[in-house]
C-alpha positions in Angstrom: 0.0 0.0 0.0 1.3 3.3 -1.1 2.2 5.3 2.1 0.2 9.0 2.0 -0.8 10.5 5.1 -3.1 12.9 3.9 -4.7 10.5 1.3 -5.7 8.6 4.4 -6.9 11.7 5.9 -8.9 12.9 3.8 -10.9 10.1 2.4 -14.4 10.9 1.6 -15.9 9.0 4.3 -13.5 10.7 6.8 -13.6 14.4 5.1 -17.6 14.3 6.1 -17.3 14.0 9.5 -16.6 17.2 11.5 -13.7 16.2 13.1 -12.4 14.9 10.4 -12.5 17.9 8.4 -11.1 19.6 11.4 -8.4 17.3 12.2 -7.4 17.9 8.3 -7.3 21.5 8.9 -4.8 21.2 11.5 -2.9 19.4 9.4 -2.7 21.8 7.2 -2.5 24.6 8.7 0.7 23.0 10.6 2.8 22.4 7.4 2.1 25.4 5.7 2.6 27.8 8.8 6.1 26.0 9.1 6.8 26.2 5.2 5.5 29.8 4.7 5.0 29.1 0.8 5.3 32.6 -1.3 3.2 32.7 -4.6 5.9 31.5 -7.7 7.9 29.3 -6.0 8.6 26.0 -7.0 7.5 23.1 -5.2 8.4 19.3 -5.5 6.1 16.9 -3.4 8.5 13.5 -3.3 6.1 10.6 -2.2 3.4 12.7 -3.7 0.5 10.0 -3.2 -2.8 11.6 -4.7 -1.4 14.8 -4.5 -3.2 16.4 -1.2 -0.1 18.4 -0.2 0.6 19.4 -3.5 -2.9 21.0 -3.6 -2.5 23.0 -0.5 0.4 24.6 -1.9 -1.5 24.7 -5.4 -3.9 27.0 -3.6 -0.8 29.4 -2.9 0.1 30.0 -6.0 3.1 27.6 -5.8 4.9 26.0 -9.2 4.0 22.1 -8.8 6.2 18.8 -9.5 5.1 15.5 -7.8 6.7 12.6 -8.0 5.8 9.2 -6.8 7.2 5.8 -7.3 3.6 4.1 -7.9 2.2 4.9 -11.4 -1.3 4.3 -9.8 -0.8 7.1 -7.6 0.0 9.6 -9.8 -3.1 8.9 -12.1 -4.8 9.6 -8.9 -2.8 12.5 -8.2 -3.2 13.5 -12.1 -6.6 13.5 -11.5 -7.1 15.7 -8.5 -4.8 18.4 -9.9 -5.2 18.4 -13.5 -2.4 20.1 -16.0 -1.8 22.6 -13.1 1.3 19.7 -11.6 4.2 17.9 -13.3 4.4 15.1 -12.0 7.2 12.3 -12.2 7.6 8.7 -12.2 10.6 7.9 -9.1 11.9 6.7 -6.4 12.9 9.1 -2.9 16.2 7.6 -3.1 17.5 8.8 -6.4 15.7 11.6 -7.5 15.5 12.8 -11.0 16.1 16.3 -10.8 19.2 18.6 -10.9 20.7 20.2 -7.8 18.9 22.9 -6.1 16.0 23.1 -8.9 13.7 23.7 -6.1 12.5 26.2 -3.8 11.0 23.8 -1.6 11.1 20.2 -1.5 8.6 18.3 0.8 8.6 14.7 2.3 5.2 14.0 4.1 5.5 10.5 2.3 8.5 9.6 1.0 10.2 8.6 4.0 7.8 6.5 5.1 8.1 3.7 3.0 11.4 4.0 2.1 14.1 1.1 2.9 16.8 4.0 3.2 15.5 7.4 4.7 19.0 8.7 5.2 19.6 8.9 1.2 15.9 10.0 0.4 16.6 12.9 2.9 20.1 13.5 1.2 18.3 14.0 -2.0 15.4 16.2 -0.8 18.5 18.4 0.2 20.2 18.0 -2.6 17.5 19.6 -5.3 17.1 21.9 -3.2 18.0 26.0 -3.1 15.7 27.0 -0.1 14.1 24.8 2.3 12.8 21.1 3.2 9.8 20.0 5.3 9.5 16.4 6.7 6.0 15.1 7.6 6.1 11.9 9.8 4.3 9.5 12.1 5.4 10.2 15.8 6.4 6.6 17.4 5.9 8.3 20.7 2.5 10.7 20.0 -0.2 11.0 22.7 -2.7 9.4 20.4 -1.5 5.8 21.1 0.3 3.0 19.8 1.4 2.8 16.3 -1.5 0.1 15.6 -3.5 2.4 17.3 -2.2 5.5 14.9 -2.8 3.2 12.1 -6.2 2.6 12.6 -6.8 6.4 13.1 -5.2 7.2 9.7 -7.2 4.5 8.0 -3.8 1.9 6.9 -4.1 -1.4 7.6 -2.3 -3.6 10.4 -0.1 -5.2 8.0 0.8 -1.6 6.3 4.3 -1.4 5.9 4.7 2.0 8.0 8.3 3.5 9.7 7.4 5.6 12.5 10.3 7.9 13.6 10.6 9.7 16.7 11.4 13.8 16.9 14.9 13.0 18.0 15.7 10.4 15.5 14.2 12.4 12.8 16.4 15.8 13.9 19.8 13.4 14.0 18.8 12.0 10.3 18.7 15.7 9.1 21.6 17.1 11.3 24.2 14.3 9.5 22.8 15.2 6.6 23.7 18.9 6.6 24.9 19.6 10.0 23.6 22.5 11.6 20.7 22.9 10.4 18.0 24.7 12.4 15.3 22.7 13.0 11.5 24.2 13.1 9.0 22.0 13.9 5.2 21.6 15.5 2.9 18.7 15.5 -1.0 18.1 15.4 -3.2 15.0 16.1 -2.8 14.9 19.8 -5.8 13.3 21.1 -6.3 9.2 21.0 -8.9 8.0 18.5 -11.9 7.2 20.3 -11.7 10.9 22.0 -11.7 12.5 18.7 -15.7 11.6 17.8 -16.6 13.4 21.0 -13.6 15.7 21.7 -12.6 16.7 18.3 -12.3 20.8 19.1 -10.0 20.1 22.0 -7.5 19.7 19.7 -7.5 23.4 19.1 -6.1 23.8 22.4 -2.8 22.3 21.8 -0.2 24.3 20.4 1.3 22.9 16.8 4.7 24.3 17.6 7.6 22.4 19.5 4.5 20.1 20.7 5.9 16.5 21.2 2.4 15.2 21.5 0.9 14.9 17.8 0.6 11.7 15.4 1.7 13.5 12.7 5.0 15.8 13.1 6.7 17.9 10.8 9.7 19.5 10.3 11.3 22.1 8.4 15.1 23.4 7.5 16.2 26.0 5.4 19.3 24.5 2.5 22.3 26.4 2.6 24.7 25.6 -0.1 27.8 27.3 -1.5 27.8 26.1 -4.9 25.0 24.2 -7.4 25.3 22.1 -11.1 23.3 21.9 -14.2 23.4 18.4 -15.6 22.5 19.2 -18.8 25.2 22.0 -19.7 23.9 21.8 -23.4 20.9 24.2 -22.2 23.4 26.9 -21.7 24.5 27.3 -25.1 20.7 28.8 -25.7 21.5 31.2 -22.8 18.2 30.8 -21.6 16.8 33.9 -19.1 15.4 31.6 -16.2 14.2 33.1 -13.0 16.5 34.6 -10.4 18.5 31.4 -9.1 16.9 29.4 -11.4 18.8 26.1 -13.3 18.5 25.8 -16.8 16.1 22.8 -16.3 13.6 24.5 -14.4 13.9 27.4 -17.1 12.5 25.1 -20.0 10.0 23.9 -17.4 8.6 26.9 -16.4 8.7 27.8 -20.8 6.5 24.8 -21.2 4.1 25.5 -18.3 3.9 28.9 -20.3 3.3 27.8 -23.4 6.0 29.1 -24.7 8.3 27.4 -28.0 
């Protein structure tokens, strides 16, 4: 089973319950108040799913690329977003994209089912020029056991799901670029059963430097001191990208418009 957090969360069934919908609000309010997205940035989901967190930065005016390593996903994803996303066949631990083509690169599922999260976190940092975020399960939340977190989310018991606790996740992404500072917050604080009949309570917990939540994420801004372009053909047509643009993202963002 593909491993998307917010494809679990907002299923339709779930999205039509009021704490549900409210629950999913959180969530999003969480990893976009950590990310700050700003209108014309690029974005690259990596572990895209159905492409829920694409569309939240969709609705800032963000540039979109999923990619997901489940062709199935991203028909799904193709058809929730339309022509609005690129998105990509690949795999978190080798992705196909030149260094520091993004603005932002986000993993809410691509670490989750990957058999090595060190590399896929190496290569979220790698394409990108600005920041990461990191969207997890909490092994140690306040809304049970990870069975019990599964069954909240809606993924089976035999769903093959790594849970990662806020210290492990901050040492994976301090040895991959070492001091880094670390923002973070987390949501979903309350067990299961209370959130049918206790559902605005949840407002009451702050998302920042919480410990408490199901769901954590992280963010990090990339600090690099120097950047390729793997296809140094492009240059030869001095091409006018944006301002700290590659040369592949500049005949990307011709394409999207419609330019020859």
């Amino acid at each position: 089973m593909i491993f998307d957090p917010l494809q679990a969360v907002t299923g339709d069934d779930w999205l039509q319950t009021r704490q549900g919908r409210r629950l999913y609000l959180r969530q999003e309010k969480l990893i976009l108040d950590l990310v700050a997205p700003v209108a014309g940035e690029s974005v690259l989901d990596v572990g895209c799913g159905s492409g829920n967190t694409l569309r939240m930065f969709g609705r800032k005016k963000c540039l979109l690329t999923g990619m997901d390593p489940s062709a199935a996903a991203l028909e799904s994803a193709r058809r929730n977003l339309g022509a609005s996303c690129e998105l990509v066949l690949g795999n978190a631990a080798d992705i196909p994209f030149s260094d520091n083509e993004f603005d932002v690169v986000t993993l809410t599922g691509g670490l989750q089912g990957s058999a090595n999260p060190q590399k896929a976190l190496a290569e979220a940092v790698r394409v990108s020029r600005n920041r990461v975020f990191v969207g997890f399960l909490n092994r140690y939340s306040s809304a049970g056991t990870g069975q019990a977190v599964r069954n909240f989310f809606g993924f089976p018991a035999a769903s093959n799901l790594r849970f990662f606790s806020i210290g492990e996740m901050q040492t994976l992404i301090h040895k991959t670029m070492s001091g880094a500072q670390i923002q973070w917050g987390s949501v979903m604080c309350l067990p299961g059963p209370a959130v049918a009949l206790l559902s605005s309570l949840e407002d009451l917990f702050p998302m920042r430097n919480n410990p408490l939540g199901a769901f954590v994420g992280m963010v990090f801004s990339v600090n690099y001191t120097y950047r390729t372009v793997q296809h140094p053909v492009l240059n030869s047509f001095k091409l006018k990208a944006r301002e700290r643009a590659a040369a592949p993202e500049a005949v990307r963002d011709m394409l999207r418009e419609g330019k020859p």
